[in-house]
Each structure stands twice: as structure tokens, then as C-alpha cells.
C-alpha positions as CSV (number, residue, x, y, z in Angstrom):
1,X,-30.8,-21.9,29.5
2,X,-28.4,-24.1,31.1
3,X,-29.0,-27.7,32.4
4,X,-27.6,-27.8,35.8
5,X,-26.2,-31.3,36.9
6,X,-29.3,-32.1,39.2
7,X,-31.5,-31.1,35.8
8,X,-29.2,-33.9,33.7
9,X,-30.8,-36.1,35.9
10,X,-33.6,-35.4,36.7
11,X,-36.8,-37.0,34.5
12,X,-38.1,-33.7,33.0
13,X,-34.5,-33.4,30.8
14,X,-34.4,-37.1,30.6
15,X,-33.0,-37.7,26.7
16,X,-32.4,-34.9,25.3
17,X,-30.5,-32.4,27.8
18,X,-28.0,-32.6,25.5
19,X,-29.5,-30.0,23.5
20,X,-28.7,-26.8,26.0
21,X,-24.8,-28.0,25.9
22,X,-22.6,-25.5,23.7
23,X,-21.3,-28.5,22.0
24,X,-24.7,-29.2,20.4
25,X,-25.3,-28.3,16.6
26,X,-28.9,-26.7,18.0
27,X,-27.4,-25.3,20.5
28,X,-28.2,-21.5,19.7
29,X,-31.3,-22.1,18.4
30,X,-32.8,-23.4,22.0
31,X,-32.4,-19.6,23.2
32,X,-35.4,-18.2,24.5
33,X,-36.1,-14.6,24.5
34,X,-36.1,-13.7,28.5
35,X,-37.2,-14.9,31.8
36,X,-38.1,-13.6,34.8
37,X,-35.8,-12.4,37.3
38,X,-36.2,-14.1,41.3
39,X,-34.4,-12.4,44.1
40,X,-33.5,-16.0,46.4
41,X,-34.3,-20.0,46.2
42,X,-35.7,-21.3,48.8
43,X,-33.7,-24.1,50.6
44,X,-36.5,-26.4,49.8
45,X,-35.8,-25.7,45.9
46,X,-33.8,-27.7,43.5
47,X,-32.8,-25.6,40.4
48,X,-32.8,-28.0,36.9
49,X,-32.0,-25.5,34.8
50,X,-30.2,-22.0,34.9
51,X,-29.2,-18.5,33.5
52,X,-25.9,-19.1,31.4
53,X,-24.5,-15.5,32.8
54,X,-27.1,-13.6,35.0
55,X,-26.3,-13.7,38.8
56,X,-28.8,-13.7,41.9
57,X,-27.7,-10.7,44.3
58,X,-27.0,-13.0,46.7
59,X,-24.6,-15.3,44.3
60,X,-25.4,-18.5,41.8
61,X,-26.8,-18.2,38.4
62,X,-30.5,-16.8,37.9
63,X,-32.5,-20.0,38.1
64,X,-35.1,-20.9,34.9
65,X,-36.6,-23.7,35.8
66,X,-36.8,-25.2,39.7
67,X,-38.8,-27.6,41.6
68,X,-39.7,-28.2,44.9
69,X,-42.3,-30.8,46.8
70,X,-44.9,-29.5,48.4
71,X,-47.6,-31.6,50.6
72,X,-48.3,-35.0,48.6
73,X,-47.6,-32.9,45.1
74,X,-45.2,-31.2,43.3
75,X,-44.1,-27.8,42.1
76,X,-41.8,-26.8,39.1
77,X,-41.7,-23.5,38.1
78,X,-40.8,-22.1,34.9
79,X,-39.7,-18.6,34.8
80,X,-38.7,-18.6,31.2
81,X,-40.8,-17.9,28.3
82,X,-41.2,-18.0,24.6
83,X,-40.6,-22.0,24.9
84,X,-42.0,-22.2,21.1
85,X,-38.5,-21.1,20.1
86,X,-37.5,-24.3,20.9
87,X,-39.8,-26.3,18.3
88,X,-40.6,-23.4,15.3
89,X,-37.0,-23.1,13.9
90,X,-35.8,-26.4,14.3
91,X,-39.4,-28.1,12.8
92,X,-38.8,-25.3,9.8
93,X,-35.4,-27.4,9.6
94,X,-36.4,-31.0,9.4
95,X,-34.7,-31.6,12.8
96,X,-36.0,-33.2,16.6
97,X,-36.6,-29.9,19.0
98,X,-36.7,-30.1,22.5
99,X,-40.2,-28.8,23.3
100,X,-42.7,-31.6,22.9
101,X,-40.6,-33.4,25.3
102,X,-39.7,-30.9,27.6
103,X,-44.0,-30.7,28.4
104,X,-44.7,-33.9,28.0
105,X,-42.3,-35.1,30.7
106,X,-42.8,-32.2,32.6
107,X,-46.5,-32.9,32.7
108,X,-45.9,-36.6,33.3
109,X,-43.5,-36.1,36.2
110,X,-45.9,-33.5,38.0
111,X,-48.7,-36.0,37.6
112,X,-46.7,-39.1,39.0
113,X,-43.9,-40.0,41.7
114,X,-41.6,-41.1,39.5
115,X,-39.1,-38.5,41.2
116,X,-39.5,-40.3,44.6
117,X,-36.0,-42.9,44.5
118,X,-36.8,-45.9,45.4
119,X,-34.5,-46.6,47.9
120,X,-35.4,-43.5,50.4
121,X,-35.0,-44.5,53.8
122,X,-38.0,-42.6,54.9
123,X,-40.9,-41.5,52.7
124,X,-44.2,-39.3,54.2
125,X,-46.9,-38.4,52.7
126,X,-50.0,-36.5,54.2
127,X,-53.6,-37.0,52.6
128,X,-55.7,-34.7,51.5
129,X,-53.1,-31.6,50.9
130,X,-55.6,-28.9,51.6
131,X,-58.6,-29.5,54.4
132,X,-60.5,-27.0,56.7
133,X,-59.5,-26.2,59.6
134,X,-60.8,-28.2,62.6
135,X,-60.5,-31.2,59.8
136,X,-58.1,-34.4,59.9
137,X,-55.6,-35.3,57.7
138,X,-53.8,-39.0,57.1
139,X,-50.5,-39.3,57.2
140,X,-48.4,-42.3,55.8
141,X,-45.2,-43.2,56.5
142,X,-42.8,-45.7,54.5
143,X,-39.8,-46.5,56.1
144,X,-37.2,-49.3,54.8
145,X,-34.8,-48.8,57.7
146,X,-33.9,-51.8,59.9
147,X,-37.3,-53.5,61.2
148,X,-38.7,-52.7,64.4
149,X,-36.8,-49.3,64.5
150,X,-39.0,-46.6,66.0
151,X,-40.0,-44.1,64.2
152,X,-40.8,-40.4,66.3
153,X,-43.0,-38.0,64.4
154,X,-44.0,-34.4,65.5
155,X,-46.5,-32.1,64.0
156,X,-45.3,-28.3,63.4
157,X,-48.5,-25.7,63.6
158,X,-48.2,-22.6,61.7
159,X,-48.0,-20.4,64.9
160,X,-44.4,-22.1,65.5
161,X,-45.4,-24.9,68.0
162,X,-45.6,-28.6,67.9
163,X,-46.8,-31.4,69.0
164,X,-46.3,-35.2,68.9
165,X,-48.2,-36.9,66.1
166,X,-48.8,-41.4,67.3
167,X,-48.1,-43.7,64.7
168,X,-49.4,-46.7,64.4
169,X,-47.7,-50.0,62.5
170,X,-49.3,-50.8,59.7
171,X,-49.5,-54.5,57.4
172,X,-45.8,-54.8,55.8
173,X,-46.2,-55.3,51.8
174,X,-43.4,-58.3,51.4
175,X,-40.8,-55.6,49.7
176,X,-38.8,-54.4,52.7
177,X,-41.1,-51.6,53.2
178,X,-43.2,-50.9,56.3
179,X,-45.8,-48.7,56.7
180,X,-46.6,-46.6,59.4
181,X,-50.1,-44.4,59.8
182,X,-51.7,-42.2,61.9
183,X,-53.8,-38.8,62.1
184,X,-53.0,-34.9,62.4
185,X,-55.7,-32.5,63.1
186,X,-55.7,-28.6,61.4
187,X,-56.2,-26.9,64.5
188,X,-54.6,-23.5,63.1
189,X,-55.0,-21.9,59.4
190,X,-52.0,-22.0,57.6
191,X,-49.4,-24.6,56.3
192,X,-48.7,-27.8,58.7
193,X,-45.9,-30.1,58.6
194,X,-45.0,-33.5,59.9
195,X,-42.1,-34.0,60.6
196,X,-40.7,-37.8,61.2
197,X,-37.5,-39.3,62.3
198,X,-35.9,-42.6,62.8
199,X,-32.5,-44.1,63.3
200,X,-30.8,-46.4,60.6
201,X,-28.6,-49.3,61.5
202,X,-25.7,-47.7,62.0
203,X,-27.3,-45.3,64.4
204,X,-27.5,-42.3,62.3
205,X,-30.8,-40.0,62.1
206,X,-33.0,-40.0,58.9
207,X,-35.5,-37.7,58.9
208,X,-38.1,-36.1,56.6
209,X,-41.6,-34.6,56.5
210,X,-44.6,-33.8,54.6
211,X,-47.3,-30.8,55.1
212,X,-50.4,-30.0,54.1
213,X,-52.8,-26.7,54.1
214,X,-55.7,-25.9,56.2
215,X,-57.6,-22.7,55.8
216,X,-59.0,-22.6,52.3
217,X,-56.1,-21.5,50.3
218,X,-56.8,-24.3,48.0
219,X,-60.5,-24.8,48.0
220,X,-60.9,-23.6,44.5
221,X,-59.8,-27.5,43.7
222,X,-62.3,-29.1,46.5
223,X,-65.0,-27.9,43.3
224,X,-62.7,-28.6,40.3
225,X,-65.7,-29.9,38.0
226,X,-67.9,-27.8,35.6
227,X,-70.6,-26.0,37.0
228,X,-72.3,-25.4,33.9
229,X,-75.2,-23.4,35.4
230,X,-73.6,-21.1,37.3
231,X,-71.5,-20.3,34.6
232,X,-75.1,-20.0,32.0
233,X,-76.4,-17.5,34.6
234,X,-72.8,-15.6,34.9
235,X,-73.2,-15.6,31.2
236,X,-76.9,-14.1,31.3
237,X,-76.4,-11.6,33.8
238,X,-73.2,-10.0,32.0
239,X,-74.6,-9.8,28.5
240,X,-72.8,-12.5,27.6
241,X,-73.7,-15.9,26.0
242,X,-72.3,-19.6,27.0
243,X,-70.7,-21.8,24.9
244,X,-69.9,-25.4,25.4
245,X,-67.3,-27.5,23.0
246,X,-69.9,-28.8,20.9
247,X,-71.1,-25.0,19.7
248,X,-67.3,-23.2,19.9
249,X,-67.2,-23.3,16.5
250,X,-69.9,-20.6,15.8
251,X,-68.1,-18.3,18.2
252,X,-66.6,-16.6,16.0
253,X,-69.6,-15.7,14.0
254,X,-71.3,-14.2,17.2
255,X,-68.4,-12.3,17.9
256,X,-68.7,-11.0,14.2
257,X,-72.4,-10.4,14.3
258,X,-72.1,-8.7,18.0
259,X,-69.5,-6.4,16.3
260,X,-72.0,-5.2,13.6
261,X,-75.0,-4.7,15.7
262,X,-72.6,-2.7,18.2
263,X,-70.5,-0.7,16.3
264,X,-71.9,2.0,14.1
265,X,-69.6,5.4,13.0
266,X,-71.0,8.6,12.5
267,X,-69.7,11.9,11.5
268,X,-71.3,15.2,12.3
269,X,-68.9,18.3,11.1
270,X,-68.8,21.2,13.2
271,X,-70.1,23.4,10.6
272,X,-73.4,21.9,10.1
273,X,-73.9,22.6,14.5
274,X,-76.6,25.1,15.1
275,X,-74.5,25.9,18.4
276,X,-71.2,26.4,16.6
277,X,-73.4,29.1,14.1
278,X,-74.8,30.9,17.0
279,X,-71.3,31.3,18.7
280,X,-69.6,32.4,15.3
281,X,-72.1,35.1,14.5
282,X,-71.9,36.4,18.2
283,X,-68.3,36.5,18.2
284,X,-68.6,38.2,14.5
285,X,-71.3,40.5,16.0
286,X,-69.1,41.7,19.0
287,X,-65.9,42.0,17.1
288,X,-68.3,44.7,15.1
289,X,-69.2,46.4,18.0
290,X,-66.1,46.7,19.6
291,X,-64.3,47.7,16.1
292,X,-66.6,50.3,16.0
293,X,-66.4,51.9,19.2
294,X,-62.4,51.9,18.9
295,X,-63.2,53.6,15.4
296,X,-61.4,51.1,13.3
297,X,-64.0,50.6,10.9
């Protein structure tokens, strides 16, 4: 892959995007063996790292690896694969390899904000990202523009319409930021957004926004913790058997032991069939007959 300038920047290739330049001595040995193909970015999307020579349809490299935000989280999106061709040659050599940090800052940027600048004009953020509908939602707003300006925020529904979304001034935190709260309701299923706008000091419009989901499409994380009994009973009623850490290890054993009760191999040859002997000495017997009717015996 290639490193695309926003990806030279960005925390995830922080250190060591060096690697995927051609003047690097590792250079060929960061190749990975294929990715998938996309058909479009969306405009939300910011691509870190590209296709060296594949093309979309529509023009611009074949992205790899992309990111966008989405609600109060973050997405990145790795289309490659075979990433362990970026540690096994070059550990077999003695030499650094990109991979352990590649995941380790990935993983660190997804789970904090270090990505969010710290001199945005306008920050929003919406808490929880996923709620039932006929739920409410928080949203927070962190402007540093010019005190006192007004700040206008609208709520887009997923059926196309809006409405306006009050704000109320919150306690500033001595660091030139203020904060600004208020409440949006899920009245519709789908994806929300909240959109908010102000005016800097030199009369120019900032705006941003932040959404969040109501319907269930996340409500596999509202129950994220192990439910250790329903999974014992899924277990039961399969014919299967539970296993927690502690007991893993003899996994393998039961699997051994289930394949021995199970499997058994037996041979019966077609000879030793008391069908297949009553077939072949009616076919014999009728052969008879009709050879000696035709007189060819």
C-alpha cells in the first residue's frame, strides 16, 4: 500500500510510515497479497492509505485503509489483508516491522480522541450513539469561537426533515472553551444528525455536526457482557458443551475423544450382499433362457 499524505499524518502511521516509501530498504517486503476492491468513498471518508496502481471507476487510487467519524466514535476500515506479511519476513530478518504498531495505534486511536485537533472551532458530540426510538439523546457542543457568539443548531430526521434543536450555555472550563448542551429526541428509526453552526470573528460560518442511531441497529452492544447461561443452555440444546478460559485447555481432548466415539469406518463389499447374489443369478438365469430360445446354446 501507499501512505497518502493525510495517512503521513495521521496517528495510526505515526513513526514509521516511512516504511511504504520506495526509498525504504523494507520497502518490498511490506506487500500484502490483495485487498478488496470498493466502487466510491464516501465524502465523509478520509483515505490513509492507498492502491499504488489500481484505479476506482470513478478516478483516484483504490483506497486500503480509510476512516471516517461516525456518532461520538470512529470507523477505519481496512480492506487489505494478509497484514502478517508485514512482521513474519522482516522478524525472520532481525529487523523492526511495521505491524505491531500499525494495531496498536490503530486500536489506540479508535479507542480515544486523539484525532480531534485541538484547535477546532466547533466540536459536537451526541451521547449515547445508538438509543430506541421515542428515546433522548445529549448532545454537547464545544465551541472556541469569539464569546457570546450564537450558536444555531438543527436536527436532521431520517425521513429528510428537520427541526431546530435549543441549546443551552453551559459552565465555561477556564481554557477558552465553552460548552453548549441540550436534548434531541429519536422520533424516527434510522440515523439522526445535529447539525450546528456559528459565526467566527471575522464573520465567516463554521459549522459541523454529530449523529447518532435510533432503531436497534446497534443493540447487540446495549448487552455487550457475558451471558454465561444463555450460552450453557445454547450449548446443551445443540449437543454441544461450554467452555470457559479456565477449562480451554482440555478442548482439544474433547474434540479428540468426540471424534472417536463418532467416527467409525466400515466396509461391506458388494459381493458378500445377499441382494447383489439374487440379482446376478437372475440375470445369469434369464440370459439362459433367452440364449436358449434364440438357439445359441
Amino acid at each position: 500500500p501507499r501512505v497518502t499524505r493525510e495517512g503521513e499524518q495521521h496517528p495510526v502511521f505515526a513513526g514509521y510510515a516511512d516504511f511504504f516509501t520506495l526509498g525504504h530498504p523494507d520497502h518490498e517486503k511490506v506487500a500484502l497479497d490483495g485487498a478488496a476492491r470498493a466502487t466510491e468513498i464516501k465524502p465523509g471518508a478520509t483515505v490513509l492509505a492507498e492502491h499504488p496502481t489500481d484505479m476506482l471507476a470513478g478516478g483516484g487510487a483504490q483506497p486500503v485503509l480509510l476512516w471516517q467519524r461516525y456518532g461520538a466514535g470512529k470507523v477505519l476500515c481496512l480492506l487489505a489483508d494478509s497484514t502478517c506479511r508485514w512482521y513474519l519476513p522482516l522478524k525472520g530478518l532481525g529487523r523492526a516491522s511495521p505491524y505491531a504498531r500499525f494495531w496498536a495505534q490503530s486500536l489506540r486511536w479508535l479507542a480515544g480522541r486523539a484525532d480531534e485537533p485541538s484547535d477546532a472551532r466547533l466540536v459536537v458530540r451526541v451521547e449515547p450513539a445508538e438509543v430506541a426510538p421515542g428515546e433522548w439523546a445529549r448532545v454537547i457542543v464545544e465551541s472556541r469561537l469569539p464569546a457570546g457568539a450564537p450558536l444555531a443548531a438543527r436536527l436532521a430526521l431520517p425521513d429528510g426533515s428537520s427541526e431546530p434543536v435549543e441549546l443551552r450555555a453551559g459552565a465555561a472550563d477556564g481554557s477558552g472553551v465553552s460548552l453548549s448542551m441540550g436534548r434531541v429526541r429519536a422520533a424516527q428509526k434510522g440515523t439522526h444528525t445535529v447539525a450546528v453552526q456559528g459565526v467566527d470573528e471575522k464573520g465567516a460560518a463554521v459549522e459541523t455536526s454529530g449523529s447518532f442511531i435510533a432503531g436497534g441497529e446497534l443493540a447487540e452492544f446495549r448487552r455487550a457482557g457475558l451471558d454465561e447461561a444463555y450460552l450453557r443452555e445454547t450449548a446443551s440444546r445443540s449437543g454441544g458443551k461450554y467452555f470457559t478460559v479456565l477449562d480451554a485447555k482440555t478442548l482439544p481432548d474433547h474434540l479428540r475423544r468426540g471424534v472417536l466415539l463418532r467416527a467409525a469406518r466400515e466396509e461391506i463389499h458388494p459381493f458378500n450382499s445377499p441382494l447383489f447374489f439374487a440379482v446376478f443369478l437372475g440375470l445369469l438365469g434369464a440370459e439362459w433362457v433367452l440364449r436358449r430360445r434364440r438357439m445359441l446354446l
